[in-house]
C-alpha positions in Angstrom: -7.0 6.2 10.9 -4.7 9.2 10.4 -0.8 9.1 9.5 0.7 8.5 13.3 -2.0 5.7 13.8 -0.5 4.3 10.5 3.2 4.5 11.6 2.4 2.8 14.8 1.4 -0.4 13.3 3.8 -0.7 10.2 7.3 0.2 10.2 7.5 2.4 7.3 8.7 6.1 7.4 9.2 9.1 5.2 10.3 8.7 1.9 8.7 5.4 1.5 5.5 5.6 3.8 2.9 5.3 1.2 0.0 5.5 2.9 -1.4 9.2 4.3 -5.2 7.9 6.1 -7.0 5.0 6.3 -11.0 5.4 5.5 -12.6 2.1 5.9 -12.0 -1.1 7.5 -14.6 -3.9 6.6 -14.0 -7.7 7.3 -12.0 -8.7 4.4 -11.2 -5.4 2.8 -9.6 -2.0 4.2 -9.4 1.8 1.7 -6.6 3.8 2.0 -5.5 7.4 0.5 -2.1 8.4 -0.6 -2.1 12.3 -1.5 0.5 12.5 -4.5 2.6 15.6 -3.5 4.2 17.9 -6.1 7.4 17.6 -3.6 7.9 14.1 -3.7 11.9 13.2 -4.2 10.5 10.7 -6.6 9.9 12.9 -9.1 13.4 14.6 -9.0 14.2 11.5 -11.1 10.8 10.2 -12.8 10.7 11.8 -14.7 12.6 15.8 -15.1 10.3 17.9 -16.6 7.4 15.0 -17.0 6.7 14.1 -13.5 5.1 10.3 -12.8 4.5 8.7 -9.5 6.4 5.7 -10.1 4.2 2.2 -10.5 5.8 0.5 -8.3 5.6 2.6 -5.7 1.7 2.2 -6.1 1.9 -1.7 -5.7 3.9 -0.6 -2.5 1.0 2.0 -1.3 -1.4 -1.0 -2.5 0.8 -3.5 0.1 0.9 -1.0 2.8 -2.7 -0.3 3.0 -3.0 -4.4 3.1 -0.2 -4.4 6.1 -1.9 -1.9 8.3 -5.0 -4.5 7.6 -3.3 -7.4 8.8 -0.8 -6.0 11.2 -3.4 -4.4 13.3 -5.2 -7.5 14.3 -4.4 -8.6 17.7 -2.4 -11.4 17.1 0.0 -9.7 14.5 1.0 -6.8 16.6 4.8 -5.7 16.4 5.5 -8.0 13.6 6.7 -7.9 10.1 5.1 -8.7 6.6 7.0 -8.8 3.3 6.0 -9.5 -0.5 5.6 -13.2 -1.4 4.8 -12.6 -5.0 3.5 -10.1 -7.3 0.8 -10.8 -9.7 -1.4 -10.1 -12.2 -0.4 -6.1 -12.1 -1.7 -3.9 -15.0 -1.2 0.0 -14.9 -4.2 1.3 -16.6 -3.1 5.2 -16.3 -0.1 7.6 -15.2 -0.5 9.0 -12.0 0.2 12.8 -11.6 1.7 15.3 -9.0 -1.6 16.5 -7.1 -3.6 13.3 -7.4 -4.9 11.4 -4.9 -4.6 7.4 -4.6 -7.7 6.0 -3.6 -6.1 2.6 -2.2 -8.4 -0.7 -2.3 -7.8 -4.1 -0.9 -11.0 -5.4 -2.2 -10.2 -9.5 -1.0 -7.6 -10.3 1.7 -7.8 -14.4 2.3 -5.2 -16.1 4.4 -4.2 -19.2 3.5 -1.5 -21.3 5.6 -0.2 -20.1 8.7 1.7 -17.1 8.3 1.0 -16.9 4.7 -1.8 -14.8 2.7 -3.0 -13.2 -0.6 -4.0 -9.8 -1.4 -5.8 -8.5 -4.2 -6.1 -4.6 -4.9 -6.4 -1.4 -7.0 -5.2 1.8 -6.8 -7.8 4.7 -8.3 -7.7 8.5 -9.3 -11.2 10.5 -9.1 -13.0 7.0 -9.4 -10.6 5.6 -12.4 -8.2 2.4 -12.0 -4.7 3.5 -12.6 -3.4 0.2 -10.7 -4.4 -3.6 -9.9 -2.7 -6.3 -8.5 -2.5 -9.3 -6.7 0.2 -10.5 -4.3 1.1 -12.7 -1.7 2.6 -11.5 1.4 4.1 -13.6 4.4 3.9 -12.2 8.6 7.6 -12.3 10.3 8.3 -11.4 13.7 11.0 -8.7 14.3 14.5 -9.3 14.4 16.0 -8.7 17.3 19.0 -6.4 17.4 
């Protein structure tokens, strides 16, 4: 799944789309790829002269990659999910300009209704840099 397949199931653009391709789609687990550009406008600010991709940004690539997972299923098209709760989130190692994100949702379980839990890691050239678990919640659109 390339980048425009991506934007036309969640709703987020450029500076905060977080996810670049999708490479695998399994029954409870999806693997996504965020290429770290040396242009980011995050690193104008994080940090000048020592550039780190910013670790919450990689729990929001990590969330992404689990919204195109759940937003793509028939029943969830055109709707919304947002961040329950955030747990259990270590950063193991700093993530560089040039690196690339492998993105894993290794366990997505629903639980009531609307309601579900994610759990995930974020790796460079096979080594965790980021794990987390968090709860999300589907919306439908507000009109406007």
């Amino acid at each position: 799944m390339d980048a425009n397949e991506i934007k036309a199931i969640i709703p987020h653009r450029y500076p905060i789309l977080l996810v670049d391709r999708i490479t695998s789609i399994q029954e409870k687990s999806i693997t996504g790829i965020k290429n770290i550009s040396s242009e980011s406008i995050f690193f104008e600010g994080h940090f000048p002269g020592n550039p780190i991709f910013p670790g919450v940004l990689q729990i929001e690539a990590l969330a992404q990659t689990a919204a195109v997972f759940v937003l793509k299923k028939d029943e969830n098209l055109g709707k919304l999910i947002y961040f329950g709760s955030i747990e259990q989130v270590k950063f193991r190692k700093p993530v560089y300009p040039g690196d690339q994100l492998e993105l894993q949702i290794e366990e997505l379980v629903y639980r009531k209704g609307r309601a579900g839990k994610a759990s995930g890691k974020a790796l460079v050239d096979g080594q965790v840099v980021c794990e987390a678990t968090f709860t999300f919640v589907i919306a439908e659109k507000k009109s406007t």
